[in-house]
C-alpha positions, 0 to 999 in steps of 0.5 A: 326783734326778739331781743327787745320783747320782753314781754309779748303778752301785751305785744301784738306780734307775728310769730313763726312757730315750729313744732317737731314730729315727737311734738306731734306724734299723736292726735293728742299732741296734736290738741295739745299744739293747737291748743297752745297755738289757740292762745297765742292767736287769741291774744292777737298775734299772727302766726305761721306754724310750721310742722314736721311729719309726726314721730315715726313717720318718715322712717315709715315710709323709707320702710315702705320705700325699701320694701318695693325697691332695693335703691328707689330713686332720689325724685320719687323719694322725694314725693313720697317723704313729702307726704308726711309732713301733709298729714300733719298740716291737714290734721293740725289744720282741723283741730285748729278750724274745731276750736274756732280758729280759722286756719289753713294748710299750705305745703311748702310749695304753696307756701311759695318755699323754691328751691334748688334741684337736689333731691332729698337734702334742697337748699332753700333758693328763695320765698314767695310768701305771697300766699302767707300774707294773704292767708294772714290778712285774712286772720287765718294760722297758717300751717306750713308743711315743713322739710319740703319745697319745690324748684322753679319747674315745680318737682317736690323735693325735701331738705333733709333730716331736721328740715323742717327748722330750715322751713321755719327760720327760713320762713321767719326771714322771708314774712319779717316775724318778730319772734321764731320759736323752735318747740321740741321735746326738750327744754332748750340747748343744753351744755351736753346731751342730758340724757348722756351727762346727768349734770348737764345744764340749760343754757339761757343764752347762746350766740349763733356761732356757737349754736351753729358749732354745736349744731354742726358737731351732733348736737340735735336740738337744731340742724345746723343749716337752720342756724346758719340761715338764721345768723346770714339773715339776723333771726333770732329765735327760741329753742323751747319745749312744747310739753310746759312752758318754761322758756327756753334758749334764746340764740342771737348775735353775739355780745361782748359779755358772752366770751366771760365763758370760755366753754358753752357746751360739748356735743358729740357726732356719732356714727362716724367713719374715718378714711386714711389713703396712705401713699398719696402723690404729693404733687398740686391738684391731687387732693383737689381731684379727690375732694371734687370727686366726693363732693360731687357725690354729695358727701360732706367731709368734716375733719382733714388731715394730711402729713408726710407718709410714714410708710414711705417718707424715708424713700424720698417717694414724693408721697403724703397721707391724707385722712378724713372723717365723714359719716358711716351712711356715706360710706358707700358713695366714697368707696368707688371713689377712693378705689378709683383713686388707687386703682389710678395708682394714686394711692398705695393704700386706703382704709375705712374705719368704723366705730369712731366718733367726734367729740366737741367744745365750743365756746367764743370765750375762746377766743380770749382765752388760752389753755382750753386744748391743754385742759381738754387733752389732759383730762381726756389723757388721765381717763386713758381716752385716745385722741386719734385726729385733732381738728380746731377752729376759732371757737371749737376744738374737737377730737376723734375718739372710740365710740365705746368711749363716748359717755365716759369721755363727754362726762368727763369734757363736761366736768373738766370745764366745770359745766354744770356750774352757773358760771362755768370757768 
C-alpha cells in the first residue's frame, strides 16, 4: 500500500495514474505526460493511466450539441461526450508508442469499466480488468479512456463532471495497484482555495472523511464519488501536480494523531439555490412524497431545514415550513415538482432564491474538540456576513450565505482558524 512506500524508486510497482484535461490540454502537454509516464515505466513499474478529454473539450461538444437541438437526449449526450476522452487515449497512446513505449488505448468499456443505466451521471457496477491485465503481462501502458463506461447491454454512458477520478480509483480497486496517483493542475488539497485565500497552505496528509467532506462541499481537486469509492474500497492515493514534481497530498485512513487539528481546511460551493415551501401539511409521509419525488428526478438535495411555519404557526393550521439547498443547474427539474406539490394544496407558498452559496469547515478534530461553531459564528458575526441555514455533521459545519460575500467570508474562516500556520489550532 501507499502508506508503506516510502520510496518507490527501488520498488517495482503497479501504478494507476490520472491526468486531468488542463494536464492534457495540448499536444505539448501531451509530450510532457508521456514523458513523465516514459520514467515511471522505465524504472519497471506497471502503469495504467487514465485520461480526461483535453481542457475545453467537453464544454465543446455540449456547445455542439445545443447548436443541433435545444434538449438532446441524455443517451445520445452520452455518445458524443465519450468522444473526448478517446481523443486523448489515441493521442497520448502514440506519443508513448514514438518515445519507444509500447502502449495501448482502451476506452472505458474495453477497460471492462460496467455500469448502471443512467445516462450522463452512471455508478460504476462493477470491473472487468481482464483486458488490463492482459495488456500489461504484455509490457504495455495501458491508457484508459476516463468519466465513461458502459452498462451489461452495452449502451455508452458517462459518469459525470470529475468522472474520470471515479475511473482511476475505481480502477486502482479492481487491478490491485500499489499506488493511485491523481496529477492536476494544482499541487495538492489545500486548506482553501488558493486562488480565493492567498494564505492558503497545502496540506500533506488528510483523512478520507475529511477529503470526501471537502470534496462534497465545493472543493474541486477530487470529485467526491471518487473519494468515497476510495475510503469503501481502502485506495489510498496522492493528489499531486503534473507541471513539477512536488509531492503532493496523500489521503488515507484516518490516524489518531490527525484530530490534533481541529480544522483542515474551508471550502466553498457555488452556484447554489435555496427552496423554502411555507405552509406544508405537517402530517406523516408528506416530506417523503416531496423528497421521493425530486429524487427521482435525479436531483441531489444538500442541506434540509424544517420548522413550525411562522406564517401560520399561531392559527393552530397543522402546517410546517420545509427548506432546502441544491444547486442552481437543477433548478429547472424541481420547479414542476414543487408547483405540483401546491397546486396539490400541499403548500400555501414556494420561493427559489438564487446568488447564495455554502461555505464549510471540516476537520475529524472536531470531533474531540468543542467551540469550532461559537468560533465560526462569532467571526463571521463580526465581518457583518449573515448566516441564512446551518447544516452540522460530525466533522463539518457549514453555513449559507450570499454569494457576494464569499471571498470575504472564506478569508475570514481561514484566519479565525489560524489556517495558514503549520500547526493550526
Amino acid at each position: 500500500m501507499l502508506a508503506d512506500i516510502a520510496n518507490l524508486s527501488n520498488f517495482m510497482a503497479r501504478i494507476v495514474q490520472k491526468y486531468g484535461g488542463t494536464s492534457v490540454g495540448s499536444p505539448e502537454r501531451i509530450e510532457a505526460v508521456a514523458e513523465r509516464i516514459e520514467q515511471w515505466k522505465r524504472e519497471g513499474n506497471e502503469v495504467v493511466v487514465v485520461v480526461s478529454a483535453m481542457s475545453g473539450e467537453t464544454d465543446r461538444l455540449l456547445q455542439l450539441a445545443g447548436q443541433v437541438c435545444d434538449q438532446p437526449t441524455e443517451r445520445e449526450l452520452d455518445v458524443l461526450l465519450a468522444t473526448g476522452e478517446q481523443t486523448t487515449i489515441a493521442l497520448m497512446a502514440m506519443a508513448l508508442n514514438h518515445r519507444g513505449v509500447p502502449a495501448v488505448s482502451l476506452t472505458g468499456a474495453q477497460a471492462g469499466i460496467v455500469t448502471d443505466g443512467v445516462h450522463t451521471r452512471a455508478k460504476i457496477s462493477s470491473i472487468d480488468a481482464r483486458a488490463i491485465e492482459d495488456a500489461l503481462a504484455n509490457g504495455s501502458v495501458v491508457i484508459v479512456a476516463g468519466f465513461q463506461g458502459q452498462t451489461e447491454s452495452g449502451l455508452i454512458t458517462t459518469l459525470g463532471r470529475g468522472g474520470s477520478d471515479l475511473s482511476a480509483i475505481a480502477l486502482a480497486a479492481g487491478i490491485k495497484a500499489d499506488l493511485c496517483q491523481i496529477y492536476t493542475d494544482v499541487s495538492g488539497v489545500y486548506t482553501a482555495d488558493p486562488r480565493v485565500v492567498p494564505e492558503a497552505r497545502k496540506i500533506e496528509t488528510i483523512a478520507y472523511e475529511e477529503m470526501l467532506e471537502m470534496a462534497s462541499s465545493g472543493s474541486k481537486v477530487m470529485q467526491s464519488r471518487a473519494v468515497e469509492f476510495a475510503k469503501k474500497f481502502g485506495v489510498i492515493f496522492e493528489v499531486r501536480s503534473s507541471f513539477n514534481q512536488e509531492s503532493g497530498t496523500r489521503v488515507v485512513k484516518e490516524s489518531n494523531d490527525m484530530e490534533q487539528v481541529v480544522v483542515r481546511g474551508v471550502s466553498v460551493e457555488k452556484n447554489q439555490a435555496k427552496v423554502h415551501l411555507a405552509g406544508v401539511d405537517d402530517e406523516p409521509g408528506v416530506a417523503a412524497r416531496l423528497f421521493l419525488s425530486i429524487a427521482e428526478a435525479g436531483v441531489n438535495v444538500d442541506m434540509i431545514v424544517q420548522n413550525v411555519s411562522s406564517r401560520l404557526a399561531d392559527e393552530g393550521s397543522g402546517v410546517t415550513d420545509i427548506t432546502f439547498t441544491l444547486h442552481q443547474d437543477d433548478i429547472h427539474r424541481v420547479e414542476p415538482i414543487i408547483e405540483k406539490f401546491r397546486s396539490d394544496s400541499l403548500a400555501e407558498d414556494i420561493q427559489i432564491t438564487g446568488g447564495i452559496c455554502k461555505l464549510s469547515v471540516v476537520g475529524i478534530g472536531m470531533k474531540s474538540h468543542s467551540g469550532v461553531a461559537a468560533k465560526l459564528f462569532t467571526a463571521l458575526a463580526e465581518a457583518g456576513i449573515n448566516i441564512q441555514m446551518i447544516s452540522t455533521s460530525e466533522i463539518k459545519i457549514a453555513v449559507v450565505i450570499a454569494e457576494e460575500r464569499m471571498t470575504e467570508a472564506m478569508n475570514v474562516a481561514h484566519s479565525a482558524f489560524e489556517l495558514h500556520l503549520e500547526e493550526p489550532t
